[in-house]
C-alpha positions as CSV (number, residue, x, y, z in Angstrom):
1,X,-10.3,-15.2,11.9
2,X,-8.1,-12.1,11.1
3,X,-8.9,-9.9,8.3
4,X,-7.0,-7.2,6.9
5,X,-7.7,-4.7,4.1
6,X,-4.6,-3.0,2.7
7,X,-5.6,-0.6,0.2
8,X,-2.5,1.1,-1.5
9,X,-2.1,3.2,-5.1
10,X,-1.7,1.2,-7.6
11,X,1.3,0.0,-9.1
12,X,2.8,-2.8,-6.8
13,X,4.3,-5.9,-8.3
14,X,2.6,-9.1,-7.7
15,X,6.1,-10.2,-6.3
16,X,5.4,-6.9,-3.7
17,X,2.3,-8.0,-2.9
18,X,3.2,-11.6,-2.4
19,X,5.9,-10.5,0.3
20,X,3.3,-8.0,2.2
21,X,0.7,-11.1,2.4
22,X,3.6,-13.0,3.8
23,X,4.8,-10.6,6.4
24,X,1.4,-9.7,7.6
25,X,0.4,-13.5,8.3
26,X,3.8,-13.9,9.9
27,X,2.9,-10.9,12.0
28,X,-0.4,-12.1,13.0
29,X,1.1,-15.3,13.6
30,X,3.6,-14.1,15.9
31,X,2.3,-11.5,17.8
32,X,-1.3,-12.5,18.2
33,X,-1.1,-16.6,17.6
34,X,-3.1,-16.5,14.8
35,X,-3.1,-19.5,12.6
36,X,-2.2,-18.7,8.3
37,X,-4.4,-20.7,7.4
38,X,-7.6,-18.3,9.1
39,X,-6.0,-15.0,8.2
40,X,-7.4,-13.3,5.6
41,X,-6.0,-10.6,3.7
42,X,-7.3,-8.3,0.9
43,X,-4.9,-5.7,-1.4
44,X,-7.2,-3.2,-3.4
45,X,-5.9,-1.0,-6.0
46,X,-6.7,2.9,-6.0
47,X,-6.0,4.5,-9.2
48,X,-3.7,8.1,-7.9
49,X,-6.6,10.0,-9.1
50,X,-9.1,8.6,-6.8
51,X,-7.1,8.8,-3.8
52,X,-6.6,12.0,-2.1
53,X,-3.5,13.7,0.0
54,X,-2.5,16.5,1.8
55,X,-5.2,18.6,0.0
56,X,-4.2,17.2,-3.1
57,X,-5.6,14.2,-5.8
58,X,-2.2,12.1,-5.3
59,X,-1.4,11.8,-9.2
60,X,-1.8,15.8,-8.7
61,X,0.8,16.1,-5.5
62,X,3.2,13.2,-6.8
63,X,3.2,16.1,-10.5
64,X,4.0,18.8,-7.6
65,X,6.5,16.7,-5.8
66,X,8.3,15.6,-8.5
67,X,8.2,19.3,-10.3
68,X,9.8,21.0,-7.0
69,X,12.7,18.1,-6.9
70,X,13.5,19.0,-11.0
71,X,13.6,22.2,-9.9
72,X,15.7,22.1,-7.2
73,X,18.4,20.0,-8.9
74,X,18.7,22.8,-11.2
């Protein structure tokens, strides 16, 4: 029985996560002969500021990011 727990930041549409179910079953399917109906597969939510990055609380570096691109296009 496959299991797989994707955890990501949040803000992925149901739609999104509807198509990474899909492609990861088909994956496990394919490459390992795994049958859908045993693979299991859980999405959990991190809100940005409990998820860390490059040194950084990810709603923190994403502020950075975003600051050094406005600057540039200055």
């Amino acid at each position: 029985m496959p299991y797989i727990n994707l955890q990501i930041t949040r803000g992925a549409t149901r739609e999104q996560k509807r198509a990474i179910v899909a492609g990861f079953t088909e994956t496990l399917a394919r490459v390992l002969d795994k049958k859908p109906e045993h693979t299991h597969i859980v999405i959990q939510e991190i809100d940005e500021q409990d998820w860390g990055f490059c040194g950084m609380l990810t709603d923190e570096w994403r502020a950075a990011a975003q600051s050094n691109v406005d600057r540039d296009a200055e």
